[in-house]
N, C-alpha and C positions, 0 to 999 in steps of 0.2 A: 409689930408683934404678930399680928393675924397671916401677913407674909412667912414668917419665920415658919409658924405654927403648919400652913399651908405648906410650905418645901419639907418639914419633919415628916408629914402625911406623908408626902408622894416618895419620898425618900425610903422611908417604909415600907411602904405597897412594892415598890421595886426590888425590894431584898424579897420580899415574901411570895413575889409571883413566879418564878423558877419552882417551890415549891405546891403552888396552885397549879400550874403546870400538870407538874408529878399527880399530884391529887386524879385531877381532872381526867389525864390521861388513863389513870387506873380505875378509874369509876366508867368511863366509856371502854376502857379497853383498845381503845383506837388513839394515837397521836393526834392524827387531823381533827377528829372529830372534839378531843378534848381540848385539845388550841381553839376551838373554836370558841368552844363556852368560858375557858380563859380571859380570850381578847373580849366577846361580849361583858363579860364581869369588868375590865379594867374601861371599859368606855363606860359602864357605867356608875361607878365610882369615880371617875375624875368627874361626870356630872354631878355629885351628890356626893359631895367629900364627909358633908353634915352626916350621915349613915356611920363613918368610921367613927367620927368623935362618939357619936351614940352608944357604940360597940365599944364592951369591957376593953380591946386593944384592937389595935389597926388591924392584926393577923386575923382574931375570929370577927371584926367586921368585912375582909374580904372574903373569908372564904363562907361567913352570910351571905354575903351580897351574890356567891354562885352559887350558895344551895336555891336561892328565890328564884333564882334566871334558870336555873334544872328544874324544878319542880314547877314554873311556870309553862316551860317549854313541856310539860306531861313525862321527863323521865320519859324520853320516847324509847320504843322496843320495839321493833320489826319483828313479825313476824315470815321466816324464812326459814320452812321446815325440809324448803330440797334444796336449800344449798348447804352443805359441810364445809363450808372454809370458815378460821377461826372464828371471824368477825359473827357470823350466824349463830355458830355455836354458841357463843359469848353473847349474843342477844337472846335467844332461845333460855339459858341457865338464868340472865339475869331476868326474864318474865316472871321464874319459877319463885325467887328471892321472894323475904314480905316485905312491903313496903318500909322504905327508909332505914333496911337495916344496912345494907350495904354500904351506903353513907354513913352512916354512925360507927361503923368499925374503921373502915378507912380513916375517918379523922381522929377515931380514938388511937388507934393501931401503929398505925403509918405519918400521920401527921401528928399525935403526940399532945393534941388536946384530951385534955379533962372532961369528965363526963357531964361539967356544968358546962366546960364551953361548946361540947357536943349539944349540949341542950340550945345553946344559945344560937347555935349557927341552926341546928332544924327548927329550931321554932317549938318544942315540946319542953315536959315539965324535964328535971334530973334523970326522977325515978324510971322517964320512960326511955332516954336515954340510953341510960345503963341496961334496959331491959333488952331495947334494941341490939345492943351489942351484943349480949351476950347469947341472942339470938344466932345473929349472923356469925357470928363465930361456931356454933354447934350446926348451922345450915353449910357451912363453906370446909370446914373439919372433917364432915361427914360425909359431902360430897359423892367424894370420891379417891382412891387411894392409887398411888402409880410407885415407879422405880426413879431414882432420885441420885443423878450423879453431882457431886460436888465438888467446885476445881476453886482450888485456895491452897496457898505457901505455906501459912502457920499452920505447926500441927495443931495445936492447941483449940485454934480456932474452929480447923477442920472437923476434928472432932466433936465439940459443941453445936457445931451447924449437925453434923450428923447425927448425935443425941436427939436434937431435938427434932428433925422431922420423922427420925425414925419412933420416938414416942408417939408420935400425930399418926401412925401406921403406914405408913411409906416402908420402902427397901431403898437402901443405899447403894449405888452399881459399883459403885468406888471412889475415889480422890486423889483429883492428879494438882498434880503445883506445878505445871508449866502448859503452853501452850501444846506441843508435840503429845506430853501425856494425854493432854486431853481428848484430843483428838485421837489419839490409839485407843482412849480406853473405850471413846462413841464408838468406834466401828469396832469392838471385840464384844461389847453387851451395850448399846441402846437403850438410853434412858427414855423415859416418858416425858423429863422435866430437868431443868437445869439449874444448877443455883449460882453462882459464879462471883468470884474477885476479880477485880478490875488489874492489879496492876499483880504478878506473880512472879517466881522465884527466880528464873532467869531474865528477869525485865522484861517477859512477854508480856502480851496484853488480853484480858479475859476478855476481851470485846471479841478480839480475831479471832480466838479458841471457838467460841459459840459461834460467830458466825461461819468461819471454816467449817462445823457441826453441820451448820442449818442450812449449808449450799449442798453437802451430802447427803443428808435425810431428811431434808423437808421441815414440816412445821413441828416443833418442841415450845412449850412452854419453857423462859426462861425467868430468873430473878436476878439481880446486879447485888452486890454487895459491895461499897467502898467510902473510904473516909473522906471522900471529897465529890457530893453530890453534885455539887455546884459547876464541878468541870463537866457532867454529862449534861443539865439540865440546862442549854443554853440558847436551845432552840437553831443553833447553825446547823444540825444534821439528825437525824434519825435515832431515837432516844428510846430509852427500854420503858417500858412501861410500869414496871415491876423492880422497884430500886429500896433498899434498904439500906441504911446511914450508920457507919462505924462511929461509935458504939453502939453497937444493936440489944436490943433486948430478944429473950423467948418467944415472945408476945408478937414481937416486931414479926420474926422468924415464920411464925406459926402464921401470921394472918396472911403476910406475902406469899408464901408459898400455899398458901390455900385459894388465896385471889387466884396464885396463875394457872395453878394446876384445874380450877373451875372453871375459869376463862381460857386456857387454852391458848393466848394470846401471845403470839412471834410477829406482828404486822408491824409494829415501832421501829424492827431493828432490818429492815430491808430500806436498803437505798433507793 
């Protein structure tokens, strides 16, 4: 039985760390750096499997077990006020954050826990939780505001993506449904930021779109949008940092696109 019970756990852990991944990578900003604190988490839950049975479910016991290994390692933050490449900037904004709000929206936001299991994974009561969040949400909102090109097939969709950051006070540059659009419409008005579907109308692919982008103008915040996270999240190659899962919510929308446009963050999706 304890066998059994043992391969359930690790069986688990292994569906759930693709999105640990995701997680991790969007709280550091950096692929590498978030794989890191990833693979530390997963070595040390197969030491201490006892940790997950403890945890309400195996999912907020891992992604416990990395808020402990972050917040032991000090949330580190460079300071690097002459260098301007994203990575800086993106250490620089995250100094200015309050403490563990960041965390608390990302896992409420984008990974889709509850403000109790937000509690559980920081280690604070509900009510502060919730306070956190809804903090971080009005620091990363407020930010800062840019032009916002969106490349998606459905109109329907397209639309709704564009309601909604255009509520958040963004501008919309346009919306293209194919790879070709997209790319004509970068080089006739230049976004600040990107939001992007993966697979589009002529069976391009939004990955090429954005990167074709990002080899002619340099560094753009980008966002992913698509129904099969699991096919980017695999760790063979170069993964966006900023991913949102079909069916998306407002919420989902608004918080991703205020992560990247704060972080500023293109470093995942270069080879």
């Amino acid at each position: 039985m304890e066998a059994s019970v043992h391969s359930d756990i690790t069986a688990s852990v292994a569906q759930e760390l693709p999105f640990l991944r995701r997680y991790a990578r969007a709280l550091t900003g950096n692929q590498q750096s978030g794989d890191h604190y990833a693979a530390a988490t997963l070595e040390a839950i197969l030491e201490d499997l006892d940790s997950l049975r403890r945890a309400s479910s195996v999912r907020a016991g891992l992604f416990g077990a990395f808020h402990q290994i972050w917040v032991t390692s000090g949330t580190p933050v460079e300071e690097l006020d002459a260098d301007n490449t994203p990575e800086a900037t993106a250490q620089r904004r995250l100094s200015a954050l309050t403490p563990n709000t960041r965390e608390a929206l990302l896992l409420h936001s984008i990974e889709g826990f509850s403000g109790q299991e937000v509690a559980e994974i920081v280690n604070v009561g509900k009510d502060e939780a919730n306070e956190l969040i809804s903090i971080a949400r009005g620091e990363m909102i407020n930010a800062m505001k840019g032009r916002i090109m969106v490349i998606e097939d459905e109109a329907i969709i397209a639309m709704d993506i564009s309601a909604i950051v255009e509520e958040m006070g963004h501008d919309v540059t346009g919306i293209a449904r194919t790879r070709d659009q997209a790319v004509e419409l970068a080089r006739k008005d230049m976004p600040d930021m990107i939001l992007a579907d993966i697979q589009l109308a002529d069976k391009s692919s939004g990955i090429d779109a954005v990167s074709h982008i990002l080899s002619e103008m340099g560094e753009i915040p980008v966002v992913f949008i698509t129904a099969f996270p699991e096919r980017l999240l695999t760790g063979e190659r170069p993964e966006p940092a900023f991913l949102i899962t079909k069916p998306y919510t407002e919420e989902q929308v608004q918080s991703a696109v205020s992560q990247a446009m704060f972080f500023a963050s293109t470093e995942t999706l270069k080879a």
